[in-house]
DRENDO-1510 file (C-alpha; in Angstrom, 1 decimal, always signed):
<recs>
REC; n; res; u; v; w
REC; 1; UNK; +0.0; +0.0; +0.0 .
REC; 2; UNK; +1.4; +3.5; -0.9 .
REC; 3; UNK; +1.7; +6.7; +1.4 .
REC; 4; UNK; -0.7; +9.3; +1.1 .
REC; 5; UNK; +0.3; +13.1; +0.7 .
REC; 6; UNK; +0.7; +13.7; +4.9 .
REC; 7; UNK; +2.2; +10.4; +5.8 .
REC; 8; UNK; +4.5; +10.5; +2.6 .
REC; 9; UNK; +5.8; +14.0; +4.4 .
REC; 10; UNK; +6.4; +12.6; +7.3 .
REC; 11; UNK; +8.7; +9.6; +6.4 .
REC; 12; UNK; +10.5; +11.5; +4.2 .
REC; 13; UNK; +11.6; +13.7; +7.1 .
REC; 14; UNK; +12.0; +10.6; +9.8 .
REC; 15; UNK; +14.1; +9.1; +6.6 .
REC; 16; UNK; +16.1; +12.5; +6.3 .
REC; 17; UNK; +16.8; +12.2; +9.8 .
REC; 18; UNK; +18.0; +8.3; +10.1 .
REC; 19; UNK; +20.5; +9.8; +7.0 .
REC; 20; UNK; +21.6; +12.4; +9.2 .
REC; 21; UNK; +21.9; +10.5; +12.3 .
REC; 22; UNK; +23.9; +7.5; +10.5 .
REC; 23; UNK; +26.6; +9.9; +8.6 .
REC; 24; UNK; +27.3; +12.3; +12.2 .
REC; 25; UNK; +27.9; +8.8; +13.9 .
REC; 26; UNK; +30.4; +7.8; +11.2 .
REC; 27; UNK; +32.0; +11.0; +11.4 .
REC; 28; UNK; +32.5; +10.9; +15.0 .
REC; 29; UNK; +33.6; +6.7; +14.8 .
REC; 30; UNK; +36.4; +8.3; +12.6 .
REC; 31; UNK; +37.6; +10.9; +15.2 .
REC; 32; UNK; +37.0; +8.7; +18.0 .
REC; 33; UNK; +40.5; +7.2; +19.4 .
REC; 34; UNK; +38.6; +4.6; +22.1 .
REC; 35; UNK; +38.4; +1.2; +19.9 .
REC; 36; UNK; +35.3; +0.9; +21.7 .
REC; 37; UNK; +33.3; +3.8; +22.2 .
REC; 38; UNK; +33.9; +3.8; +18.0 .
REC; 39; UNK; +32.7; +0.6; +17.8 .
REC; 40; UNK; +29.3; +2.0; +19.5 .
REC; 41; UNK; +29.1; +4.6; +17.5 .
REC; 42; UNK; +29.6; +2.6; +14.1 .
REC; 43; UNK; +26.5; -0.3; +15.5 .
REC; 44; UNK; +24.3; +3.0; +15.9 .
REC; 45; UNK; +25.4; +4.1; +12.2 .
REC; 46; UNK; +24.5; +0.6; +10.9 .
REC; 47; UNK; +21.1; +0.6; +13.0 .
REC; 48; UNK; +20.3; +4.2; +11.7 .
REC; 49; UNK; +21.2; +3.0; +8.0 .
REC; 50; UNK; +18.6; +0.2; +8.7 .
REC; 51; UNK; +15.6; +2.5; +9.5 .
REC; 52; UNK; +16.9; +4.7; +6.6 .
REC; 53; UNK; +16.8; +1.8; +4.2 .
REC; 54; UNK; +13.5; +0.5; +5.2 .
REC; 55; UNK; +11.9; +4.2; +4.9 .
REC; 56; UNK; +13.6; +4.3; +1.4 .
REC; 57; UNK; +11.7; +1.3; +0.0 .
REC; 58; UNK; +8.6; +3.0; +1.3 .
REC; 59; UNK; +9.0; +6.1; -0.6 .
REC; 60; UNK; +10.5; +4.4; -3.4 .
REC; 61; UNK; +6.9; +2.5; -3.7 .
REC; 62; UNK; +4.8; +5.4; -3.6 .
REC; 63; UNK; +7.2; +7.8; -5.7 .
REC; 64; UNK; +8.8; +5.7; -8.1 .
REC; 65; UNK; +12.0; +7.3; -7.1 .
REC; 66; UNK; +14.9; +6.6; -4.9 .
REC; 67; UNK; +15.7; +8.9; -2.3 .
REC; 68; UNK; +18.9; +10.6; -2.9 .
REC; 69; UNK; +21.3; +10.3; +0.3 .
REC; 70; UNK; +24.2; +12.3; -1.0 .
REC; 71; UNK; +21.9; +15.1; -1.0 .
REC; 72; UNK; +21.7; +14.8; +3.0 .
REC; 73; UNK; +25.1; +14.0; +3.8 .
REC; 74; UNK; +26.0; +17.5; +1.9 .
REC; 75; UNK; +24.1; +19.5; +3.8 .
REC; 76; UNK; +25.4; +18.3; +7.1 .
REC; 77; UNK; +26.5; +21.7; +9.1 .
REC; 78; UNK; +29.5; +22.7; +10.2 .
REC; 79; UNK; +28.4; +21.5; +13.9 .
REC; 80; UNK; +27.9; +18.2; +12.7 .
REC; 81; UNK; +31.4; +17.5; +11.1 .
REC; 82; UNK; +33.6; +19.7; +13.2 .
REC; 83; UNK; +31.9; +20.4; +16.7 .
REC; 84; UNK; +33.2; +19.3; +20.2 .
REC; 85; UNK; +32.6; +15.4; +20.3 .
REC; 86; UNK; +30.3; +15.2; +23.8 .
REC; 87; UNK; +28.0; +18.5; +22.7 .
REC; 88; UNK; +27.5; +16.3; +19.3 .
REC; 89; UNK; +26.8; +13.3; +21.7 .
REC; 90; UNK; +24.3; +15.3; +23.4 .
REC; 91; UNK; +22.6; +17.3; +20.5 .
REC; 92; UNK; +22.3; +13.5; +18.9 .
REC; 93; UNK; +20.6; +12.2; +22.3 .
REC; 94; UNK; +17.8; +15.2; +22.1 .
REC; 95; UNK; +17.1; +14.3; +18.2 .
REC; 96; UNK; +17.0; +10.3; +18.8 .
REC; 97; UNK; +14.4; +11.6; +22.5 .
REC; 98; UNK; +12.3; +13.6; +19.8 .
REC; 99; UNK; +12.8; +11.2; +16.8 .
REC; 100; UNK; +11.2; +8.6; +19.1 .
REC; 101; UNK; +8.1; +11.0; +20.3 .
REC; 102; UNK; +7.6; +11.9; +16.7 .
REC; 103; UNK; +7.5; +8.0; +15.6 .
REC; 104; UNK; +5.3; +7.6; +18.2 .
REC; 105; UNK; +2.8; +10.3; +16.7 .
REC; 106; UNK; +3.7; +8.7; +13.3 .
REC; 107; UNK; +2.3; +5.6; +14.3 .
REC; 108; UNK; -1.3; +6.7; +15.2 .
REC; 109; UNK; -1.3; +7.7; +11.7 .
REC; 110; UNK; -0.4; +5.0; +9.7 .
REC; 111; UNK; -2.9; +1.9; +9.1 .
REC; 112; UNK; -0.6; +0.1; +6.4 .
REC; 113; UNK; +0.5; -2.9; +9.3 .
REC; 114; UNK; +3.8; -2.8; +7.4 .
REC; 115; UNK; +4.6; +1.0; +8.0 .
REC; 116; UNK; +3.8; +0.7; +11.5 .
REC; 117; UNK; +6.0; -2.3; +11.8 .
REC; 118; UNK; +8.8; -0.3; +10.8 .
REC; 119; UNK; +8.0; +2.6; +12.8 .
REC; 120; UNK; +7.7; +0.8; +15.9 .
REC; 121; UNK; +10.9; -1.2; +15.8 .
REC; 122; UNK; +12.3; +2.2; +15.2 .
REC; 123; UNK; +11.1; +4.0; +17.5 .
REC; 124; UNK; +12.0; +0.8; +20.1 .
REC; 125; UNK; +15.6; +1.7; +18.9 .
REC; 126; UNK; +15.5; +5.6; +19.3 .
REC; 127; UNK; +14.8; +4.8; +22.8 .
REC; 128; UNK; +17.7; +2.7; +23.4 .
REC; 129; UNK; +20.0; +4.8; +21.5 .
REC; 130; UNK; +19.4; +8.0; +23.6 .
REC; 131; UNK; +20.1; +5.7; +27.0 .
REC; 132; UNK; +23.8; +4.8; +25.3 .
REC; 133; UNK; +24.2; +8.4; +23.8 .
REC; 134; UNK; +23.7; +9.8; +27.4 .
REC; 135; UNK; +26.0; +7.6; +29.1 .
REC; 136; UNK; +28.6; +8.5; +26.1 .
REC; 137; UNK; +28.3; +12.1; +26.6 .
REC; 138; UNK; +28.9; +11.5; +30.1 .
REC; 139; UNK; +32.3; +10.3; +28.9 .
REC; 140; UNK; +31.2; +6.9; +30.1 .
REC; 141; UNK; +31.4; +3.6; +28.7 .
REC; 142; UNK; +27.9; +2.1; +28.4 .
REC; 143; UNK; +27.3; -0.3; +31.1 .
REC; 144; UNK; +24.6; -2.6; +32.9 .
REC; 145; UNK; +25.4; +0.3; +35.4 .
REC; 146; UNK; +25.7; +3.6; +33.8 .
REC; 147; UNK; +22.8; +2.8; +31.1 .
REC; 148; UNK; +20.7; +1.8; +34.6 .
REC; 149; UNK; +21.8; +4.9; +36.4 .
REC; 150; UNK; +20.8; +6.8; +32.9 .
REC; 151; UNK; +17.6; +5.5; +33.5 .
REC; 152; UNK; +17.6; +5.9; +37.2 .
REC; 153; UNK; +18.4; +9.6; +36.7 .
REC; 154; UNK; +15.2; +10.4; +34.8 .
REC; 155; UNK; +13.1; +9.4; +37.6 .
REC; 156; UNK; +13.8; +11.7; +39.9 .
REC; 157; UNK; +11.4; +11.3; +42.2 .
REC; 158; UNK; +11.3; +8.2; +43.6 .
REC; 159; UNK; +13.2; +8.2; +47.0 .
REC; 160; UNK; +15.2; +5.9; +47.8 .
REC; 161; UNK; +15.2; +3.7; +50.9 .
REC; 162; UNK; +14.5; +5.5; +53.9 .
REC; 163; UNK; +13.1; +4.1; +57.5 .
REC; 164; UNK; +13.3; +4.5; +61.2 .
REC; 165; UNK; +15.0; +2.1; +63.4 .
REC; 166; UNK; +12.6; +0.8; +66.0 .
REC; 167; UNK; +15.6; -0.9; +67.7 .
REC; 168; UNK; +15.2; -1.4; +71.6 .
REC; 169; UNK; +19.0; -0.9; +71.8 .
REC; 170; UNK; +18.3; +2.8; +70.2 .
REC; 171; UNK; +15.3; +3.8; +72.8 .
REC; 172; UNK; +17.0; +2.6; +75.6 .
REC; 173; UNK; +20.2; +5.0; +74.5 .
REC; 174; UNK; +18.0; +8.3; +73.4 .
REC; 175; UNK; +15.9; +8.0; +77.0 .
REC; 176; UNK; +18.9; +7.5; +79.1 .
REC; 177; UNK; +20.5; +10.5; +76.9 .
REC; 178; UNK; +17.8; +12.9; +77.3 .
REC; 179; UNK; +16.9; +11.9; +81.0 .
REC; 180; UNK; +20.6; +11.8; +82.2 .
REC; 181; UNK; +20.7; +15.1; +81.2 .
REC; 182; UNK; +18.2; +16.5; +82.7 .
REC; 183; UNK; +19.0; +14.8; +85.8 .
REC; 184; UNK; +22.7; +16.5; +85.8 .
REC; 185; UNK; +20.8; +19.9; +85.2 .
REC; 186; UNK; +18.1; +19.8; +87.8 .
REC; 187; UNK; +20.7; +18.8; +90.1 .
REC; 188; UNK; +23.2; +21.4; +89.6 .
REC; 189; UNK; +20.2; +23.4; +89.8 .
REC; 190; UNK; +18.8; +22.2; +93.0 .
REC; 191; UNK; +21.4; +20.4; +94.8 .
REC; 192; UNK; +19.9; +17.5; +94.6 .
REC; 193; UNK; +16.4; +18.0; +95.8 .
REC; 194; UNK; +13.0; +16.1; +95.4 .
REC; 195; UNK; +12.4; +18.7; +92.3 .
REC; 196; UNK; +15.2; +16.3; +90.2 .
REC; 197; UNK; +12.9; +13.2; +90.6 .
REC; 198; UNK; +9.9; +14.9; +89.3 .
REC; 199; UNK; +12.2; +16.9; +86.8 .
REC; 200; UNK; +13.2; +13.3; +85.7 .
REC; 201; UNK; +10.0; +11.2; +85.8 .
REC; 202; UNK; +8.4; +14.1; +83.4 .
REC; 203; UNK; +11.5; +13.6; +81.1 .
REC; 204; UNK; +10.8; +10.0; +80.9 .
REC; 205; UNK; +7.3; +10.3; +80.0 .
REC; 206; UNK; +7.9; +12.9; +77.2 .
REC; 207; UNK; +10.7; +10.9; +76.1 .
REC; 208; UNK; +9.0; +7.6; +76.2 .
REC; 209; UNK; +5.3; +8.9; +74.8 .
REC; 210; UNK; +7.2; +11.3; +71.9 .
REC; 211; UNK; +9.7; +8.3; +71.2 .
REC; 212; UNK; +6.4; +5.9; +70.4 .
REC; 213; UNK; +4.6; +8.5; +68.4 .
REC; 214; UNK; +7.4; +9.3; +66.5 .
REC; 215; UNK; +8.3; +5.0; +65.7 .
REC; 216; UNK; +4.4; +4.6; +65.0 .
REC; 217; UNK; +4.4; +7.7; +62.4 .
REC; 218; UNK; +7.5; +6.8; +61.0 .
REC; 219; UNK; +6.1; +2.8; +60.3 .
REC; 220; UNK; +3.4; +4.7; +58.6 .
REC; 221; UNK; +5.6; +7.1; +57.0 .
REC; 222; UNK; +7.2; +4.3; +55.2 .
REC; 223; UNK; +4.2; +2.0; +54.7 .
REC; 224; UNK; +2.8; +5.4; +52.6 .
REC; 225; UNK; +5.8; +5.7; +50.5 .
REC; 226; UNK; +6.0; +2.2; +49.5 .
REC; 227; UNK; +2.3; +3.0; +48.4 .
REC; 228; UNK; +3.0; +5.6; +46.6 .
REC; 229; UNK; +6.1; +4.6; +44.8 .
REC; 230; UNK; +4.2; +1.7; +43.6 .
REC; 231; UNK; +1.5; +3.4; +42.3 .
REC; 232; UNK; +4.8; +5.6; +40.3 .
REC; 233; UNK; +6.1; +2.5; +39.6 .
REC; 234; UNK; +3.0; +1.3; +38.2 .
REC; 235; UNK; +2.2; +4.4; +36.1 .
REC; 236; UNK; +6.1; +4.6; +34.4 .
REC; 237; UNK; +5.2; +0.9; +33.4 .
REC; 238; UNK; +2.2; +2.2; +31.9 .
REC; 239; UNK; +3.6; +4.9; +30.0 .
REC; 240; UNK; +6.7; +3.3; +29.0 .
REC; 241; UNK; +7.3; -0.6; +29.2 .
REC; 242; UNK; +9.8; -1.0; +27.1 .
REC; 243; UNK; +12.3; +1.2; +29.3 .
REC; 244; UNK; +10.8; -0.4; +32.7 .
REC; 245; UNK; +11.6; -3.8; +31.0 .
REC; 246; UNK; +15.0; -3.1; +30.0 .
REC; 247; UNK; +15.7; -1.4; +33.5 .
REC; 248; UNK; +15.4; -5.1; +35.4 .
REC; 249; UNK; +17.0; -6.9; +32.6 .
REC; 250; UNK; +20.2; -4.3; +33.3 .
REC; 251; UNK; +19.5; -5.4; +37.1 .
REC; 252; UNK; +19.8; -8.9; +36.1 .
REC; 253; UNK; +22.6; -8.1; +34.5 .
REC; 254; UNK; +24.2; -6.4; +37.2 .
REC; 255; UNK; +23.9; -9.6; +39.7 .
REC; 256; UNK; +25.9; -11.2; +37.0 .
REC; 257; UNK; +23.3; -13.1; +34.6 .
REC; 258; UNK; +24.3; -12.8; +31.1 .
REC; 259; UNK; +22.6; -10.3; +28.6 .
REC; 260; UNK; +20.7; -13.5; +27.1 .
REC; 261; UNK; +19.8; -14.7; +30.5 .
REC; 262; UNK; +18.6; -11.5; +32.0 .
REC; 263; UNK; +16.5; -10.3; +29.4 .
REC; 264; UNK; +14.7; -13.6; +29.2 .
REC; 265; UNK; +13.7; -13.5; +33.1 .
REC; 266; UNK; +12.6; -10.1; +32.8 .
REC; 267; UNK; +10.1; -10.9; +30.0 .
REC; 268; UNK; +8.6; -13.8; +31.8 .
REC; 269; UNK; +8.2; -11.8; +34.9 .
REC; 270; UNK; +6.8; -8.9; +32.7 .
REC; 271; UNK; +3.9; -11.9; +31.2 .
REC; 272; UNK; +3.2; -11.3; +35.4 .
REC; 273; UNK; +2.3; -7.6; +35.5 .
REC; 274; UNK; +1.6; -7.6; +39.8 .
REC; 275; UNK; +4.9; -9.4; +40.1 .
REC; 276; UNK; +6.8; -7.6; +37.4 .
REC; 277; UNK; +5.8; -4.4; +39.0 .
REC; 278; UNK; +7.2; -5.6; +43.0 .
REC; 279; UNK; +10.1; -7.2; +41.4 .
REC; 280; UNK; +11.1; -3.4; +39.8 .
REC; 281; UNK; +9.8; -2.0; +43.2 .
REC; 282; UNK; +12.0; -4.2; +45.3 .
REC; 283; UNK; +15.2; -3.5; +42.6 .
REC; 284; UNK; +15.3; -0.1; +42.0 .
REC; 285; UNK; +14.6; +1.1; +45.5 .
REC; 286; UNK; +15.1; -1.8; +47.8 .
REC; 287; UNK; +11.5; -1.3; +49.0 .
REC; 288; UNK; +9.8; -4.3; +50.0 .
REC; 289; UNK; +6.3; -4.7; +51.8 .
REC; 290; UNK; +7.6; -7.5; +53.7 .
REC; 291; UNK; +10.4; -5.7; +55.5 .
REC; 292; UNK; +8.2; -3.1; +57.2 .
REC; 293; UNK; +8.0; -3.3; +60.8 .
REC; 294; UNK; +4.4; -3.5; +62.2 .
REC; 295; UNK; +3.5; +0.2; +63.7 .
REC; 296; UNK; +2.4; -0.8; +67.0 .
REC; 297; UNK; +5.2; -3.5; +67.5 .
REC; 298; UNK; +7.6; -0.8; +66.6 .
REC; 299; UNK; +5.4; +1.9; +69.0 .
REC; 300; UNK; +5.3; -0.1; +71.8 .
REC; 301; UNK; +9.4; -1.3; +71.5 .
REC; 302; UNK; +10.6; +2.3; +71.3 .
REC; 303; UNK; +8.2; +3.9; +74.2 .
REC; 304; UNK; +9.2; +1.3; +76.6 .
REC; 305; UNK; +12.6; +1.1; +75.6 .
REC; 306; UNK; +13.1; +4.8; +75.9 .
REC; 307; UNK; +11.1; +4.5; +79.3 .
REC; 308; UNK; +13.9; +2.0; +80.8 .
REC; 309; UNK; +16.3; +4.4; +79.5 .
REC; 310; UNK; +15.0; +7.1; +81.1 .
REC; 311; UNK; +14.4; +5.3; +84.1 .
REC; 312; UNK; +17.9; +4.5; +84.9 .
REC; 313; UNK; +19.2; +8.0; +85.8 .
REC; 314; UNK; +16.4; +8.8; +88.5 .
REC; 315; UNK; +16.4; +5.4; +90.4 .
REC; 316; UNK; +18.8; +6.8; +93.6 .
REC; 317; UNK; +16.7; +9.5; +93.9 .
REC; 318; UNK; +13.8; +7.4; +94.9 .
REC; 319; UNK; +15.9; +6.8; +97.7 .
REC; 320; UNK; +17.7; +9.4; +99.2 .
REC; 321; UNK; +18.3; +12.9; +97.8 .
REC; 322; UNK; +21.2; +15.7; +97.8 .
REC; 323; UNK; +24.6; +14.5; +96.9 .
REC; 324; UNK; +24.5; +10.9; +97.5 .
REC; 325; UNK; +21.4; +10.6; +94.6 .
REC; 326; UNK; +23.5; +12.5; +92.6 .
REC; 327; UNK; +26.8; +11.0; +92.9 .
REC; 328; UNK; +25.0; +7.5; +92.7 .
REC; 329; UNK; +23.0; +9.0; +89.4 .
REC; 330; UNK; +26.0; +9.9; +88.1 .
REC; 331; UNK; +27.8; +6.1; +88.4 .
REC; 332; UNK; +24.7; +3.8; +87.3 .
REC; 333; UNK; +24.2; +6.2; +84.8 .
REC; 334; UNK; +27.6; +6.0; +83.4 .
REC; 335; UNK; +27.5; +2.3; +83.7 .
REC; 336; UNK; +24.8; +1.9; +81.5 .
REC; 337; UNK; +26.2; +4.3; +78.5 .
REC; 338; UNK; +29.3; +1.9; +78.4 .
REC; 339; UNK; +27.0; -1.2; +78.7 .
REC; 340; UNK; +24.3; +0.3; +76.2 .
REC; 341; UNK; +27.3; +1.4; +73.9 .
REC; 342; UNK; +28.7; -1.9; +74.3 .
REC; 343; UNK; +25.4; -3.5; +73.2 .
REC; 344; UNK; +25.5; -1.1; +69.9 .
REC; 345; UNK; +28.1; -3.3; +68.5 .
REC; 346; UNK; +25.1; -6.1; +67.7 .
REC; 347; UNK; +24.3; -3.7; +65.1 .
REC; 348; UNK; +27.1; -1.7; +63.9 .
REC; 349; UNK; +29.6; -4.8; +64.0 .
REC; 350; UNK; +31.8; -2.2; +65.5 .
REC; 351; UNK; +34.1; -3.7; +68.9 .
REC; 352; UNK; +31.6; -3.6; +72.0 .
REC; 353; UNK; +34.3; -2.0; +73.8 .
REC; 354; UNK; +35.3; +0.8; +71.4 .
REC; 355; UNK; +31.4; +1.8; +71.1 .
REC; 356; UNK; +31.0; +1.4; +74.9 .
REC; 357; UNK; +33.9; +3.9; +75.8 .
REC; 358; UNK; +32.6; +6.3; +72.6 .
REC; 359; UNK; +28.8; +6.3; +74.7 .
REC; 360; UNK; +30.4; +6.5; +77.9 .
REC; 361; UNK; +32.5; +9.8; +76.9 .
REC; 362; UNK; +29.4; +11.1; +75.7 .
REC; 363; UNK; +27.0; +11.0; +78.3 .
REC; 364; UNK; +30.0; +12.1; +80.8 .
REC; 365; UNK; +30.7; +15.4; +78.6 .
REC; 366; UNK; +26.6; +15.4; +78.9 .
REC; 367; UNK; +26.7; +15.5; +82.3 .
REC; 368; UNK; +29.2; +17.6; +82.7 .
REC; 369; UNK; +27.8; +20.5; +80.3 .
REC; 370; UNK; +23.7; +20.1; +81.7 .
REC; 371; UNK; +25.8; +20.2; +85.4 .
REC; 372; UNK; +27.8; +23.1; +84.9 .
REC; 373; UNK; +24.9; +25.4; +83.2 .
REC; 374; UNK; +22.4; +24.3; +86.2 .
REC; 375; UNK; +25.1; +25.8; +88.2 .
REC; 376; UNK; +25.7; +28.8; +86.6 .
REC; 377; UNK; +21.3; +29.6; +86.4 .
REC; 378; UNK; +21.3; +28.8; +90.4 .
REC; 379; UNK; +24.1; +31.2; +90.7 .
REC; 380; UNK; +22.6; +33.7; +89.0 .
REC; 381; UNK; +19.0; +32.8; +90.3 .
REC; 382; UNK; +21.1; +33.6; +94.2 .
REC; 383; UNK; +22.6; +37.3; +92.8 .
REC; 384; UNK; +18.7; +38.5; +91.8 .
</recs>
């Protein structure tokens, strides 16, 4: 079937630009020194030449005449031959991003099922060239990972992995933190009087009820932005499978599956659309719905463990009061930063007794700052 008057326009102008996309790449292949970045650049030439070919035995068909590509190799400009490689590189990416949009809109408009053959397994290729054209103007040699952080980079805004640690180990340390603190205060303050144990029970309480809120709205916080970035997820796979599908086969091929290999599981998975759409989920932003602490479990660790943490300062004074309660504060209260900072090592894989001595020397210069300025405010509370 021949082209009509609008379509004939059309692929004579996507065939114009295949021409001029082939010779720049040629001309860059012969100034490029890197045996393989020249290499790339000649495959893109041959793929361009392709299209080209294919258009040219279109119009041919409806015009009788062959398309004459000395014309456009001629009027290349000056940019084209001469210009700095990487601005080429880029100015090439931006054609093959519109060349793709404009096959795209070609495509609604052809019925012949041959025409639109042709322009989608173009435009399938525009896409893929303007992935390796971006990593090239980088000055990067396209990769499973920089084509994947090409295509990363586009989708700006997904976040990536985020999440509060509901650890016991962590409540415990911010309560006895914030209470010792105000314990060495009040008593610099005071002396040591009755006011530090109520000073220090209220402490534990705020400590322990804002501690909970905030592990219960952070559980939430991150059960909401798995939500939404599946629902993103869900509508990039929408508008553009073909990227989302060759974003997990570069996954694939990044945990060390063969081109071949990865490409095939990511087309069975993508026959699975709820499990194609986790699997990209889980790849590209290490979100899964299975990891995510329950809210009240996580609630209810960090209130009481911050509660036992604060609790720990305030105990002598439930027994006697001036000096004695604070001195005694002062030494349970140390011993449990080294034994709490000791216990941090199940986590951080750091020696117990290197991040026992690190909490230790914290909570002491603590103490000793919260002391000295609850001095200096009674002093200045006895000159009034």
């Amino acid at each position: 079937m021949s082209l009509d008057t609008v379509n004939l326009a059309t692929v004579e102008m996507m065939w114009r630009r295949e021409v001029e996309a082939a010779t720049t790449y040629r001309l860059l292949a012969g100034r490029e020194h890197d045996s393989t970045r020249r290499d790339i650049l000649l495959r893109l030439a041959e793929q361009e030449d392709t299209h080209a070919t294919r258009w040219a035995e279109r119009i041919k068909m409806t015009t009788g005449r062959e398309p004459d590509r000395s014309e456009v190799e001629r009027g290349l400009s000056w940019f084209q031959r001469m210009g700095d490689s990487n601005v080429v590189l880029h100015r090439l990416e931006q054609e093959e991003t519109k060349a793709e949009a404009e096959y795209n809109q070609l495509m609604a408009r052809l019925s012949d099922p041959t025409d639109r053959q042709i322009a989608e397994e173009a435009m399938l290729e525009e896409r893929d060239h303007a992935v390796v054209l971006r990593t090239l103007a980088g000055g990067v040699m396209p990769s499973p990972r920089s084509t994947l952080d090409s295509i990363l980079h586009r989708e700006r805004w997904h976040v990536r992995g985020a999440g509060w640690i509901g650890d016991a180990i962590y409540g415990v340390n911010d309560g006895l933190g914030a209470v010792f603190g105000i314990v060495s205060g009040m008593a610099g303050y005071t002396g040591g009087s009755e006011v530090v144990l109520a000073a220090g029970l209220a402490g534990t309480l705020a400590s322990a009820l804002s501690m909970g809120a905030g592990a219960y709205l952070a559980s939430k916080s991150e059960r909401e932005v798995y939500e939404s970035e599946v629902s993103r997820e869900r509508l990039e796979i929408e508008e553009d499978p073909h990227e989302e599908l060759l974003e997990l086969e570069l996954f694939y091929q990044l945990k060390g599956f063969s081109p071949d290999e990865a490409r095939g599981m990511a087309e069975r998975l993508q026959k699975e659309p709820k499990q194609f759409l986790h699997t990209l989920v889980h790849e590209e932003l290490g979100l899964s719905e299975a990891a995510f602490p329950n809210p009240w479990r996580s609630t209810v660790s960090a209130a009481v463990s911050t509660a036992v943490g604060g609790f720990i300062p305030i105990i002598p004074f439930f027994f006697t009061v001036g000096m004695p309660a604070v001195m005694a504060s002062f030494v349970i209260s140390t011993m449990a930063h080294f034994a709490v900072g000791a216990s941090k090592a199940l986590v951080t894989m750091r020696p117990w007794w290197a991040t026992g001595l690190e909490m230790t020397a914290v909570g002491i210069l603590e103490a000793a700052v919260t002391y000295g300025l609850g001095l200096a405010f009674a002093g200045y509370s006895a000159h009034r």
